[in-house]
gemmi code that builds the backbone of each chain (N, CA, C; Angstrom):
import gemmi

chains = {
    "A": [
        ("UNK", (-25.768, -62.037, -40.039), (-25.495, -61.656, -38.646), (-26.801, -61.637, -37.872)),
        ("UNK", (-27.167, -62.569, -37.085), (-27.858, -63.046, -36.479), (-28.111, -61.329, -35.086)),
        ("UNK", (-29.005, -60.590, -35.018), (-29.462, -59.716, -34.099), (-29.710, -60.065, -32.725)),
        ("UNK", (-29.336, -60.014, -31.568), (-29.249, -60.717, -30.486), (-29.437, -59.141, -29.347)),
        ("UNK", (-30.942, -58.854, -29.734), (-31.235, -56.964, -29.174), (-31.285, -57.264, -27.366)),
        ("UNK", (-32.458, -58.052, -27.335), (-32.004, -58.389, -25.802), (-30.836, -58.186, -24.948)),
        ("UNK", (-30.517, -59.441, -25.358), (-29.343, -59.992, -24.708), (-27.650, -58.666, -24.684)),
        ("UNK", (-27.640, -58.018, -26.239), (-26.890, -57.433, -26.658), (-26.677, -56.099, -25.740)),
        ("UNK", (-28.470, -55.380, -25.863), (-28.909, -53.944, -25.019), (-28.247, -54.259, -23.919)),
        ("UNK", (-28.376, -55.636, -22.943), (-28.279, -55.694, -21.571), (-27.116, -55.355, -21.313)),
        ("UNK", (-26.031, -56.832, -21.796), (-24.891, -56.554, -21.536), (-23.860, -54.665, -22.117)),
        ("UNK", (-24.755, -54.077, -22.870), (-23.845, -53.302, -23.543), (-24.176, -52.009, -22.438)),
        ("UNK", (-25.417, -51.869, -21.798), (-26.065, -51.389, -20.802), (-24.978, -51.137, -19.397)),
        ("UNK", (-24.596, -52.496, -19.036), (-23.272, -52.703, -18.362), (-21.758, -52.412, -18.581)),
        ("UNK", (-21.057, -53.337, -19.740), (-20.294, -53.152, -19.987), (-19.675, -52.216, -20.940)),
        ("UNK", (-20.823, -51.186, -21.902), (-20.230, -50.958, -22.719), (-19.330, -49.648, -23.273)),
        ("UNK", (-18.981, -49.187, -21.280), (-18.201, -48.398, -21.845), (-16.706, -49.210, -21.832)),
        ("UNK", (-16.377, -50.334, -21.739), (-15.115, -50.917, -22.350), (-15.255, -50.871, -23.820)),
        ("UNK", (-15.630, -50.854, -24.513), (-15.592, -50.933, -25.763), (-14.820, -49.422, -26.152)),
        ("UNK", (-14.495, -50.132, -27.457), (-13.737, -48.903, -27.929), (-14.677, -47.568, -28.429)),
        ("UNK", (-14.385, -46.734, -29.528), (-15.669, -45.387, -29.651), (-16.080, -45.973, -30.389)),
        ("UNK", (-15.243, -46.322, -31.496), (-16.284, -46.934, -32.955), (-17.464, -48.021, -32.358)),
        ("UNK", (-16.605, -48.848, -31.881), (-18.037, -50.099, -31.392), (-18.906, -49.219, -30.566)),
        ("UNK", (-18.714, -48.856, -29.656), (-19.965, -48.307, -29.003), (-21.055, -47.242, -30.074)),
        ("UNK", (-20.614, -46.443, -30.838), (-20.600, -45.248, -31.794), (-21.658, -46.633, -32.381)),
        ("UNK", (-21.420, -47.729, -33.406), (-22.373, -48.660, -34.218), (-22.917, -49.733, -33.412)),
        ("UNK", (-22.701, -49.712, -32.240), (-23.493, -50.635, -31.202), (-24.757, -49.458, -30.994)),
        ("UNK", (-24.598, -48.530, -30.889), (-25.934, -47.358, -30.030), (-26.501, -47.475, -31.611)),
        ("UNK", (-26.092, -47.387, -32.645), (-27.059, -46.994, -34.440), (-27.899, -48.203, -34.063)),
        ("UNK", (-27.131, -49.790, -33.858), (-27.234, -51.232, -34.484), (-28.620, -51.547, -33.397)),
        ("UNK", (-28.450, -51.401, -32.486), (-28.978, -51.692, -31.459), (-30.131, -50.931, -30.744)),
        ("UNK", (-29.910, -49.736, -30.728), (-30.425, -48.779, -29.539), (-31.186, -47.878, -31.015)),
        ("UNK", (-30.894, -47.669, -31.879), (-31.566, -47.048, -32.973), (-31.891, -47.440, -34.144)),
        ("UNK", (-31.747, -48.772, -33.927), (-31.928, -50.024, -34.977), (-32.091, -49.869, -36.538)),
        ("UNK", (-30.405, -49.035, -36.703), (-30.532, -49.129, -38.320), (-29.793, -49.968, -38.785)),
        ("UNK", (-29.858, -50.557, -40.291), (-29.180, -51.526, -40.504), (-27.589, -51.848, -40.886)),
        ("UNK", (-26.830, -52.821, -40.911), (-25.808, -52.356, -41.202), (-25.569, -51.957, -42.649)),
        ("UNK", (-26.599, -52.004, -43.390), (-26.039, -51.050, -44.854), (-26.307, -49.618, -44.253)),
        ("UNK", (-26.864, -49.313, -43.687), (-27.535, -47.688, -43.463), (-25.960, -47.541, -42.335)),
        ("UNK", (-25.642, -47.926, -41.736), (-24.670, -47.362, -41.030), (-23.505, -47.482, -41.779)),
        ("UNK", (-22.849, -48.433, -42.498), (-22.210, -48.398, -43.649), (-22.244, -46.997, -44.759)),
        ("UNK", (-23.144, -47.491, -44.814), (-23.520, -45.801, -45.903), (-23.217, -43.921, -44.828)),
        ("UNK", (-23.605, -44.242, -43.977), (-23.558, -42.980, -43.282), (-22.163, -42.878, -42.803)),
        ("UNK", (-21.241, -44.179, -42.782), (-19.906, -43.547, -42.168), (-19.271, -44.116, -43.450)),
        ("UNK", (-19.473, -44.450, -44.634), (-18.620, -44.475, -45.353), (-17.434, -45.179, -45.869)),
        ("UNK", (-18.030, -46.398, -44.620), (-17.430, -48.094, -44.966), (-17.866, -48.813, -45.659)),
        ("UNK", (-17.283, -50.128, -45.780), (-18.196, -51.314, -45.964), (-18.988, -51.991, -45.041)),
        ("UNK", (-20.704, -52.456, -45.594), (-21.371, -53.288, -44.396), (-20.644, -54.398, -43.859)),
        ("UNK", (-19.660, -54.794, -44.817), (-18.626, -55.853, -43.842), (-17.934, -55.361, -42.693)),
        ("UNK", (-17.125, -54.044, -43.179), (-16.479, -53.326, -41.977), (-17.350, -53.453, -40.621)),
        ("UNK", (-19.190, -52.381, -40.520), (-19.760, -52.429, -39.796), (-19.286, -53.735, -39.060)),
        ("UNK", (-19.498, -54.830, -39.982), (-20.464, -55.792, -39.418), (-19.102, -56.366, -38.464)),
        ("UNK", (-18.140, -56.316, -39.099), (-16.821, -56.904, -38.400), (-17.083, -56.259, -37.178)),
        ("UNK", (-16.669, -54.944, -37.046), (-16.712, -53.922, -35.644), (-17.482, -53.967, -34.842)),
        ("UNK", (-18.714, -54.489, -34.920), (-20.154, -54.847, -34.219), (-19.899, -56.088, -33.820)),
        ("UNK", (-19.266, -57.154, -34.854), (-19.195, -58.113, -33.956), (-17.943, -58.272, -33.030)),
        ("UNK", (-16.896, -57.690, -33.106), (-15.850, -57.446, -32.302), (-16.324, -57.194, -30.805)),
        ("UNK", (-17.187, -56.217, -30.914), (-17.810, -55.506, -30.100), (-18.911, -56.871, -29.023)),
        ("UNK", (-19.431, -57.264, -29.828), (-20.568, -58.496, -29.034), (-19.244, -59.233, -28.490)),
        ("UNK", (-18.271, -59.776, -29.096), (-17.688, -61.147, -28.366), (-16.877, -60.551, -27.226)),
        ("UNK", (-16.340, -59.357, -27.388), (-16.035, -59.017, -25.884), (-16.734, -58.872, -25.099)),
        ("UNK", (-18.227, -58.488, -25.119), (-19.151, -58.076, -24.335), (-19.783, -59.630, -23.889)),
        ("UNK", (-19.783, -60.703, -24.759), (-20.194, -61.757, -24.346), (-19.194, -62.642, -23.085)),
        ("UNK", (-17.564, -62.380, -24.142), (-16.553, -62.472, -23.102), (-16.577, -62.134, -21.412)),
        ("UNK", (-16.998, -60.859, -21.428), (-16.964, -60.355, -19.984), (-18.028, -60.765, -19.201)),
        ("UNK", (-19.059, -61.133, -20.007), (-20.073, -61.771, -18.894), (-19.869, -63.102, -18.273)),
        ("UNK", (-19.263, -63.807, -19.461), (-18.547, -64.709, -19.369), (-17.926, -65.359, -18.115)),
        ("UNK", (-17.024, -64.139, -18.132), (-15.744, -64.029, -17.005), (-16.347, -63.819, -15.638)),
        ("UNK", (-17.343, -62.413, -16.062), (-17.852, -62.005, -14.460), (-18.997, -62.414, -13.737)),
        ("UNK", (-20.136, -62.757, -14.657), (-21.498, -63.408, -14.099), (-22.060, -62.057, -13.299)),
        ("UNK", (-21.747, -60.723, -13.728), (-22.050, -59.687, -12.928), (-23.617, -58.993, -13.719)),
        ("UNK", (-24.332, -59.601, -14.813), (-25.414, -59.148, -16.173), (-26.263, -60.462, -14.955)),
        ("UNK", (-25.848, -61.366, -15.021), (-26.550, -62.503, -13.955), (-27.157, -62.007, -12.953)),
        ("UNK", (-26.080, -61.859, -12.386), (-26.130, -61.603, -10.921), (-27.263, -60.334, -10.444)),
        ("UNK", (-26.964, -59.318, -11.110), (-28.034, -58.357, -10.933), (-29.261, -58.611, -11.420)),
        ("UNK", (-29.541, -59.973, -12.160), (-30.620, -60.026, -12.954), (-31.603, -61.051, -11.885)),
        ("UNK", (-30.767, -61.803, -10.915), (-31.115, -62.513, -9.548), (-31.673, -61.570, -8.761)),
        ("UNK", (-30.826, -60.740, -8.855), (-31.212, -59.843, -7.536), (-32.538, -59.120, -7.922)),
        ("UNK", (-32.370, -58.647, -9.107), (-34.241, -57.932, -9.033), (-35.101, -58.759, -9.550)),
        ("UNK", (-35.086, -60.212, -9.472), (-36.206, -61.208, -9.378), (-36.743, -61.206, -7.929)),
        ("UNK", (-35.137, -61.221, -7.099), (-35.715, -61.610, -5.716), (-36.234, -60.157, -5.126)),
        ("UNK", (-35.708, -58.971, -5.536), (-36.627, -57.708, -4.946), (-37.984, -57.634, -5.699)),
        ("UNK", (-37.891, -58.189, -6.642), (-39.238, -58.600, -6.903), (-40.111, -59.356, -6.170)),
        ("UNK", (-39.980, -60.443, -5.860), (-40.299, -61.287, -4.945), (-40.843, -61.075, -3.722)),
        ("UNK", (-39.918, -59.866, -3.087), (-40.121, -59.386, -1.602), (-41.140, -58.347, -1.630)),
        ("UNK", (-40.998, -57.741, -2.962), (-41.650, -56.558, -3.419), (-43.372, -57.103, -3.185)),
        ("UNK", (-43.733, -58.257, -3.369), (-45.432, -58.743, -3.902), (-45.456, -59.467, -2.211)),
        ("UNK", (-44.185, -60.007, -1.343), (-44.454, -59.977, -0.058), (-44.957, -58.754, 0.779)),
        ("UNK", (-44.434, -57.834, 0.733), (-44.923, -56.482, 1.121), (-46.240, -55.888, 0.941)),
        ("UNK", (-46.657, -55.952, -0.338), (-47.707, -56.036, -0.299), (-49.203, -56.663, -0.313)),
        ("UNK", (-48.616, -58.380, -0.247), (-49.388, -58.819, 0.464), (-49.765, -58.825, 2.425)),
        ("UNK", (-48.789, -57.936, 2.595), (-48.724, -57.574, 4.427), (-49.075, -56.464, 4.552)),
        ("UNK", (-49.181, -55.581, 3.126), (-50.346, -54.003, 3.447), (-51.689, -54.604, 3.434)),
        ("UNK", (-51.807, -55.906, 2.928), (-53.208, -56.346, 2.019), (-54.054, -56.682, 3.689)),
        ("UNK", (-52.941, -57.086, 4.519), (-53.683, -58.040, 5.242), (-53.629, -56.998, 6.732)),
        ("UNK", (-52.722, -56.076, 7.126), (-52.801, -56.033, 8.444), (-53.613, -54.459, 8.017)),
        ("UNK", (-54.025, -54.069, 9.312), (-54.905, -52.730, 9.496), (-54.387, -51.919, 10.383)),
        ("UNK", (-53.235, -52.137, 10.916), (-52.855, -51.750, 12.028), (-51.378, -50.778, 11.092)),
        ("UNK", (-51.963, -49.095, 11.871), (-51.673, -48.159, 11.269), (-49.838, -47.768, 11.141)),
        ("UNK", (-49.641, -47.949, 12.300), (-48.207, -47.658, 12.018), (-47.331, -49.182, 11.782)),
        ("UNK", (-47.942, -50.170, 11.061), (-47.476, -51.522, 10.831), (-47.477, -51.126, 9.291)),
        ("UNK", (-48.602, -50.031, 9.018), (-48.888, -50.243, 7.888), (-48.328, -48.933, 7.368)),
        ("UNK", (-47.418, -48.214, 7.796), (-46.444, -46.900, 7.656), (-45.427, -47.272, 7.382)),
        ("UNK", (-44.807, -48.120, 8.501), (-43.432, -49.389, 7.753), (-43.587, -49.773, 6.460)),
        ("UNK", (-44.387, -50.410, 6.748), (-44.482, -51.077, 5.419), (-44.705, -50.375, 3.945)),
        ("UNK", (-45.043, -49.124, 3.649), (-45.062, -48.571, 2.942), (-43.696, -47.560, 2.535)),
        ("UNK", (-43.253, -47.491, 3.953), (-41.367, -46.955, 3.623), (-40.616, -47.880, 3.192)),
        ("UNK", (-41.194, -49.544, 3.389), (-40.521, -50.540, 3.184), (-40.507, -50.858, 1.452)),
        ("UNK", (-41.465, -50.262, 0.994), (-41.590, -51.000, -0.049), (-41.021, -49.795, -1.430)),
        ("UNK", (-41.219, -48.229, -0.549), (-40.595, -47.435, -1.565), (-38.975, -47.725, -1.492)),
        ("UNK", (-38.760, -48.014, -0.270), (-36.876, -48.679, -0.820), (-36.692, -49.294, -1.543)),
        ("UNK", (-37.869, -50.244, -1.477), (-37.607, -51.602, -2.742), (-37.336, -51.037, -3.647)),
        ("UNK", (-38.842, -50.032, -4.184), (-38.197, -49.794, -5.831), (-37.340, -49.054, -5.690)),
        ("UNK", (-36.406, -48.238, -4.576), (-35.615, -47.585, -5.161), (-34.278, -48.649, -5.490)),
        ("UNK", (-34.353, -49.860, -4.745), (-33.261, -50.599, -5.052), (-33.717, -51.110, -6.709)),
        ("UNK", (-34.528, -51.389, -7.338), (-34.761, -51.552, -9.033), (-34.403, -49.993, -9.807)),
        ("UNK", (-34.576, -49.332, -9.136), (-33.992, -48.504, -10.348), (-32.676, -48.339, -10.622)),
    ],
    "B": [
        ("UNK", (5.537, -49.244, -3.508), (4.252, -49.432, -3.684), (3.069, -49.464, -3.162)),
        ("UNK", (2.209, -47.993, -3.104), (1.596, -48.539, -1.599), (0.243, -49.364, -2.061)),
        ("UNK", (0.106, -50.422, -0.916), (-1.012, -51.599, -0.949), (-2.774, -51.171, -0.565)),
        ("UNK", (-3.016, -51.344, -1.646), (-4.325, -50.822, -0.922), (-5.504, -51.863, -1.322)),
        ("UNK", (-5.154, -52.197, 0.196), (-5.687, -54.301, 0.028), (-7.057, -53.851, -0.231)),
        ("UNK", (-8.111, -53.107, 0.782), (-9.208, -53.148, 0.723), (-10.149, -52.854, -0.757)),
        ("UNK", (-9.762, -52.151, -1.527), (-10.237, -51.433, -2.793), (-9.774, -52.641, -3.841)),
        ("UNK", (-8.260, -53.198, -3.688), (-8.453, -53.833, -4.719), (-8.308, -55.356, -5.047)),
        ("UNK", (-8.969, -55.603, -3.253), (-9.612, -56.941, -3.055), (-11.032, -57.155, -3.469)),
        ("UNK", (-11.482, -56.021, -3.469), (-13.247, -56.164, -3.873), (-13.092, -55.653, -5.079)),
        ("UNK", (-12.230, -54.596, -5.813), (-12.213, -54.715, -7.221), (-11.812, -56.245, -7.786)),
        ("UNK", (-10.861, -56.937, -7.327), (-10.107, -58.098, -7.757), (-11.505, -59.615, -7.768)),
        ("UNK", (-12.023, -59.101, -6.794), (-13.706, -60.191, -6.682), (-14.289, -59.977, -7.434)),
        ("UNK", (-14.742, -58.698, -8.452), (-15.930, -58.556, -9.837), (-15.000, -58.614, -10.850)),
        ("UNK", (-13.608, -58.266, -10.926), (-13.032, -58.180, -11.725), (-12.175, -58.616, -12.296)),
        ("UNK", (-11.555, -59.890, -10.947), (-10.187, -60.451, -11.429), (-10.021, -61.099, -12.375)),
        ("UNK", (-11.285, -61.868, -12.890), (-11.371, -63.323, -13.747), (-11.155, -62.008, -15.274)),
        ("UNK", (-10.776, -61.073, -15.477), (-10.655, -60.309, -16.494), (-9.181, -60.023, -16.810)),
        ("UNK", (-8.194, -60.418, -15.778), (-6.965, -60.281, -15.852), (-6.009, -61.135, -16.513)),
        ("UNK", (-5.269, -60.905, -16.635), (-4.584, -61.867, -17.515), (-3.989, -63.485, -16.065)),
        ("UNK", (-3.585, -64.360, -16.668), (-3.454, -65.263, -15.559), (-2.216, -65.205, -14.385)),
        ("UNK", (-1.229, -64.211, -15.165), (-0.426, -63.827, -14.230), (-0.237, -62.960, -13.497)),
        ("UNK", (-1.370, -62.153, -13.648), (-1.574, -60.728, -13.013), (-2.873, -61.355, -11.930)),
        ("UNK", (-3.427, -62.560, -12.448), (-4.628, -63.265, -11.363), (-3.167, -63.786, -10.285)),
        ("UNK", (-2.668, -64.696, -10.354), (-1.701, -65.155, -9.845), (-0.492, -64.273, -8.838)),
        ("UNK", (-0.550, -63.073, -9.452), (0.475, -62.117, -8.510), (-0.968, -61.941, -7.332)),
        ("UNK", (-1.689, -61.044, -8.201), (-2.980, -60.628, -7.136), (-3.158, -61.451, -5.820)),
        ("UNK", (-3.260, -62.478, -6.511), (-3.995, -63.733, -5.281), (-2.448, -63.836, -4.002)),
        ("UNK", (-1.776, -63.641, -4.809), (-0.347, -64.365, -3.615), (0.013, -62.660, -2.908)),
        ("UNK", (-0.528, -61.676, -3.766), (0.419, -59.874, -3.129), (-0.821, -59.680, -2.153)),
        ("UNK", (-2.251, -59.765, -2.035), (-3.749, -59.395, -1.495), (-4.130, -60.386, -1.239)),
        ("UNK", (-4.190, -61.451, -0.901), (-5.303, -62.184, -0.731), (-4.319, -63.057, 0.531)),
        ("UNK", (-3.288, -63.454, -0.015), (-2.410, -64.347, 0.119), (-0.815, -63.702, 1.132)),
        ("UNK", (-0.672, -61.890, 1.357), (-0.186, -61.032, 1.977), (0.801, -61.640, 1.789)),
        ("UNK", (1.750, -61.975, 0.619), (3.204, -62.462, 0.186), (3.489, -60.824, 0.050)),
        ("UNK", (4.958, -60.666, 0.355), (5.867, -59.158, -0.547), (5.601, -59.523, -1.553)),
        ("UNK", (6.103, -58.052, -2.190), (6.986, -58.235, -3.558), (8.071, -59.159, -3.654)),
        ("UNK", (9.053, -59.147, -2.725), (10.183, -60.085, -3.051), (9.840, -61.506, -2.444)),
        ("UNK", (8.938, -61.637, -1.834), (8.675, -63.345, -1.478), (8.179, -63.741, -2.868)),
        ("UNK", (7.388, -62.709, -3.308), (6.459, -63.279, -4.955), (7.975, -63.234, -5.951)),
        ("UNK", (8.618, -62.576, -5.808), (9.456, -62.674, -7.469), (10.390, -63.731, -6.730)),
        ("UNK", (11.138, -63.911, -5.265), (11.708, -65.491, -4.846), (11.187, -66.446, -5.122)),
        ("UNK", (10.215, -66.749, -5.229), (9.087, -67.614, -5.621), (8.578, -67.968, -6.913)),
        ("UNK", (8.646, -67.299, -7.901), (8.805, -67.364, -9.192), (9.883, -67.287, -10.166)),
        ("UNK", (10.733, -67.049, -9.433), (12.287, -66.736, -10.429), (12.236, -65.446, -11.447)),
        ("UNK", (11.833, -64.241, -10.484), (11.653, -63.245, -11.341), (12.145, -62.068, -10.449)),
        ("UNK", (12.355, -60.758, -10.969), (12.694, -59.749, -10.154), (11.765, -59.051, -9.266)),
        ("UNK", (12.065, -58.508, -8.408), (11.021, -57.894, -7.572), (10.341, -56.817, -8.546)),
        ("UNK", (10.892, -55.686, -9.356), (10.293, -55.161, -10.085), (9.275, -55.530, -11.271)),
        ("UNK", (10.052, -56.936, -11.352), (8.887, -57.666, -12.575), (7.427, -58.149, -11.851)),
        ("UNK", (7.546, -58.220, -10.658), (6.389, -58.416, -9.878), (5.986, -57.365, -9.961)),
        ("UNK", (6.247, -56.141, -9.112), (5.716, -54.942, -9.266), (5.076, -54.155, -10.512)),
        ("UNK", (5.692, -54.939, -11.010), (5.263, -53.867, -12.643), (3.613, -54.858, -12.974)),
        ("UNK", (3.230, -56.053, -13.072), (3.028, -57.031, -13.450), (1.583, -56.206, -12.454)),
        ("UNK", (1.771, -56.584, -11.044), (0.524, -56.264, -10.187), (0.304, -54.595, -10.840)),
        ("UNK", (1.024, -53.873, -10.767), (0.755, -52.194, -11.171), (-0.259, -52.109, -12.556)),
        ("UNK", (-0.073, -53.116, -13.467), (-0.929, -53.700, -14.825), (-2.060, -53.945, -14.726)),
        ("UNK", (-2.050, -54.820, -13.391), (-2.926, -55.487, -13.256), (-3.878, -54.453, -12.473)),
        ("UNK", (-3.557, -53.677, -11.420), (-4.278, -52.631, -10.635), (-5.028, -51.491, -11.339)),
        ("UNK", (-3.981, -51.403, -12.550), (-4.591, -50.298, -13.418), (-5.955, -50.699, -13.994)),
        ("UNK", (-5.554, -51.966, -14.488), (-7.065, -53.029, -15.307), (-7.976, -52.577, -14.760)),
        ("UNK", (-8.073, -52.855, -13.305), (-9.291, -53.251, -12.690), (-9.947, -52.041, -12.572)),
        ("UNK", (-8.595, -50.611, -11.796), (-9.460, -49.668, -11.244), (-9.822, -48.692, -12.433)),
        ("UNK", (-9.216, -48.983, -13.929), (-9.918, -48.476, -15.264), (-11.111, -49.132, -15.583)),
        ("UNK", (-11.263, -50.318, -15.143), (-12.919, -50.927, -15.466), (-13.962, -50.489, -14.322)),
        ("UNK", (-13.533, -50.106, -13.227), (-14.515, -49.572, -11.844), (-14.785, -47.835, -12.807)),
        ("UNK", (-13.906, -47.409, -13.264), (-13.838, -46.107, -13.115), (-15.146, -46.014, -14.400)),
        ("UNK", (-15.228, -46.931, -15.446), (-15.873, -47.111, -16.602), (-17.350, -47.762, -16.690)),
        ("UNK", (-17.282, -48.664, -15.904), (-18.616, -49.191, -15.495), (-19.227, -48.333, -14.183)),
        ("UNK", (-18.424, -48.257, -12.795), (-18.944, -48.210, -12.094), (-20.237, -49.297, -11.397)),
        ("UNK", (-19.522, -50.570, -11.673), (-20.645, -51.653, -10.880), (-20.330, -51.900, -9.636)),
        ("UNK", (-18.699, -51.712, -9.236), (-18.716, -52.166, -7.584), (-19.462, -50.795, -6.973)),
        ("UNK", (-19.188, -49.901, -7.453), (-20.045, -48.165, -6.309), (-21.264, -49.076, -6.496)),
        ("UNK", (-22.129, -49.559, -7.681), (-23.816, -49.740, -7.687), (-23.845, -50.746, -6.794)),
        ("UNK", (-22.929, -51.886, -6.728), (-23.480, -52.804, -5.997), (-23.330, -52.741, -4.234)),
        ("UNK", (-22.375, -51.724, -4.182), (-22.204, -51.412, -2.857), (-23.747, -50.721, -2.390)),
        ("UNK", (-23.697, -49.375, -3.102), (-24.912, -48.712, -2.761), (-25.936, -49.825, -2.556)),
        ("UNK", (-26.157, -51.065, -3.376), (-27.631, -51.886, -3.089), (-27.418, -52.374, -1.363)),
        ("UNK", (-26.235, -52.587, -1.048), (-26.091, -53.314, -0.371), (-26.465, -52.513, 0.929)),
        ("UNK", (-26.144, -51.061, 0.992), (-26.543, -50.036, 1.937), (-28.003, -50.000, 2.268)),
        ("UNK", (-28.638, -50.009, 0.945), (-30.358, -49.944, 0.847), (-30.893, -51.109, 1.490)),
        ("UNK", (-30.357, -52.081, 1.467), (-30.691, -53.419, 1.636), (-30.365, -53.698, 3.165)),
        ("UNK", (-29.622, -53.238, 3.222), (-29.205, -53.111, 5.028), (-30.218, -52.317, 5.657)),
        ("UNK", (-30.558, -50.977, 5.058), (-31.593, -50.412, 5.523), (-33.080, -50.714, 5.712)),
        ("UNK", (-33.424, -51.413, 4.811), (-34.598, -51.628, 4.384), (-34.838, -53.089, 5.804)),
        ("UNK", (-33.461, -54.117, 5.913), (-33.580, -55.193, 6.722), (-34.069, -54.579, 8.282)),
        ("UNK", (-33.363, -53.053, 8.402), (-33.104, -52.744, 9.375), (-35.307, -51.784, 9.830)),
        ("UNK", (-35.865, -51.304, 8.844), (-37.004, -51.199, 8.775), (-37.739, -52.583, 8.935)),
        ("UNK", (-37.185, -53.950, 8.901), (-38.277, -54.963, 8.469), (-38.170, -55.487, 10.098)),
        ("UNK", (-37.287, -55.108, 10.527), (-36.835, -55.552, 12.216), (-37.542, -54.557, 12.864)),
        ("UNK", (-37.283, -53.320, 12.705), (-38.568, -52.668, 13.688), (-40.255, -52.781, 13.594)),
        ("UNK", (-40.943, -53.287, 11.958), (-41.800, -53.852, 11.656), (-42.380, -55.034, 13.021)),
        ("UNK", (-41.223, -56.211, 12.712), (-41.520, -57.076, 13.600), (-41.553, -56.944, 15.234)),
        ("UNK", (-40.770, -55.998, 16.119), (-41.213, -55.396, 17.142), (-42.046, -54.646, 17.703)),
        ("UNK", (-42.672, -54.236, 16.273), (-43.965, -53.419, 16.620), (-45.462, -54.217, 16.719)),
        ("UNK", (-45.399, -55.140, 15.947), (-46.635, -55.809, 16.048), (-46.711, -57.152, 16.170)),
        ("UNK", (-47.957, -57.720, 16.518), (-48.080, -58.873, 17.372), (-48.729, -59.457, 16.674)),
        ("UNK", (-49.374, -59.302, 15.564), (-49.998, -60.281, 14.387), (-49.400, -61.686, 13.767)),
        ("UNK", (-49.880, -62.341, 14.347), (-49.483, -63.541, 13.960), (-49.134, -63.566, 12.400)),
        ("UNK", (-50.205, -63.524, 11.628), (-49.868, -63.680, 10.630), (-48.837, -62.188, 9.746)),
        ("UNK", (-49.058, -61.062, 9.642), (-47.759, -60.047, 9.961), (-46.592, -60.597, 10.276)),
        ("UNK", (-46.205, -61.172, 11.390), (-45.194, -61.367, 11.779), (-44.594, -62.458, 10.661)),
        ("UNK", (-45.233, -63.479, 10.238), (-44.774, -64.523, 9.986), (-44.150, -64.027, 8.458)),
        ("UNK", (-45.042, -63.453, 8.068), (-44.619, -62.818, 6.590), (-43.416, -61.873, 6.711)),
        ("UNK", (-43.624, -61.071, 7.886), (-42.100, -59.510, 7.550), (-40.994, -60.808, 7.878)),
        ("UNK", (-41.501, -62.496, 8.200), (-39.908, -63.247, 9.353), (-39.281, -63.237, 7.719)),
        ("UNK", (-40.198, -63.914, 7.007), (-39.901, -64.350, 5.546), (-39.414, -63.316, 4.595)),
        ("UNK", (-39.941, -62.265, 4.718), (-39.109, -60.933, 3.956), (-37.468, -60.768, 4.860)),
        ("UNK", (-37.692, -60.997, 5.311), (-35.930, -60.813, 6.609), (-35.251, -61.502, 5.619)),
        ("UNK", (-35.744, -62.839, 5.780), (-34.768, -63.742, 5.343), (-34.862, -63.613, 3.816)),
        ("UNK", (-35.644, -63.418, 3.009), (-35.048, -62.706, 1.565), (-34.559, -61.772, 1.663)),
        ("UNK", (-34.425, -61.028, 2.352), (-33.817, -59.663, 2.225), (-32.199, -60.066, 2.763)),
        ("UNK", (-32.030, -61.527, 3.746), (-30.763, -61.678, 3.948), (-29.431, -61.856, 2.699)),
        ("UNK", (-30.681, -63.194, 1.673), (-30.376, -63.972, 0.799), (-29.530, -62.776, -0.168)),
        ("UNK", (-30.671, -61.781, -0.388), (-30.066, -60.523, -1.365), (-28.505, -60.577, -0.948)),
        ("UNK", (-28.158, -60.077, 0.323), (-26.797, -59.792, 0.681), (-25.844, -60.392, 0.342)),
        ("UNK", (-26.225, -62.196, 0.093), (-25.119, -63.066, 0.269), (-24.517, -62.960, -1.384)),
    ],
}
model = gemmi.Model(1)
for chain_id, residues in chains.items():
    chain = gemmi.Chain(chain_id)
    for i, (resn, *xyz) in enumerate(residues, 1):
        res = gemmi.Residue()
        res.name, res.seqid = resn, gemmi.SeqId(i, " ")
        for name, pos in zip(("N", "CA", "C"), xyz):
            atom = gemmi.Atom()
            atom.name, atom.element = name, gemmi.Element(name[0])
            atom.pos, atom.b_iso = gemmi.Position(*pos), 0.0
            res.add_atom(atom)
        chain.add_residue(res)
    model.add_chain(chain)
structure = gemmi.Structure()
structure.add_model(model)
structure.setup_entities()
């Protein structure tokens, strides 16, 4: 079973309260506390096949829905481009001197990050 | 049944492609498309209640995945910030006469439009 932490964290980040308890329950061990599937096997008292079945149950819906929605994308556009605007901004604190141009612009840019968080 | 086009026309936009194809198909012709119930089940050779039940499935889907993720509230909220922030980058540009200032907050506008679309 090929580990796919990236990609996996993101979408599960989003989608994963669709998942059922168990998957989410060995998605947070597999993933987010990175034990293996014998160690989670052993601690709940399955087989590492079981794990491994339920984990992957768990990825193909989660791959499914991105699938469907392009919504893991889409937000991932959007804080490139507030990124983007983010290094415009402050190349326009860099350059002007002019005080209340340069007050805007500093309310301007704490919105930004509040739109990344 | 009461219709509540607005909520689950913009749920039905992040979410519809998650529905099954006949619950996409009622959606599009009951909201999008402002058919009744009984123009949709005349139209398909089905009962008005089998429509009803079918969209009621389908309504539940969506507003159990809003209620679970919560991505249309996040993406709305960006969209508020983002309005705001456009609306700071416009008084920016009325305030000052810097050529080069100006030319840069024109170019943040228009990324900051792009975000919206």
């Amino acid at each position: 079973m090929e580990k796919h932490t990236f990609e996996m964290t993101l979408l599960f980040d989003f989608y994963g309260d669709l998942l059922t308890g168990k998957q989410q329950e060995y998605f947070d061990l597999y993933y987010n506390g990175d034990l293996s599937l014998s160690e989670i096997a052993e601690a709940d008292g399955i087989t590492r096949q079981g794990v491994r079945s339920v984990l992957k149950r768990g990825e193909d819906t989660l791959t499914d829905i991105e699938e469907k929605t392009g919504l893991v994308r889409r937000f991932g556009e959007q804080r490139l481009l507030v990124a983007g605007i983010e290094a415009q901004v402050r190349t326009l604190l860099e350059k002007t001197a002019e005080p209340e141009t340069r007050a805007l612009a500093g309310r301007i840019l704490e919105d930004l990050q509040s739109l990344g968080d």
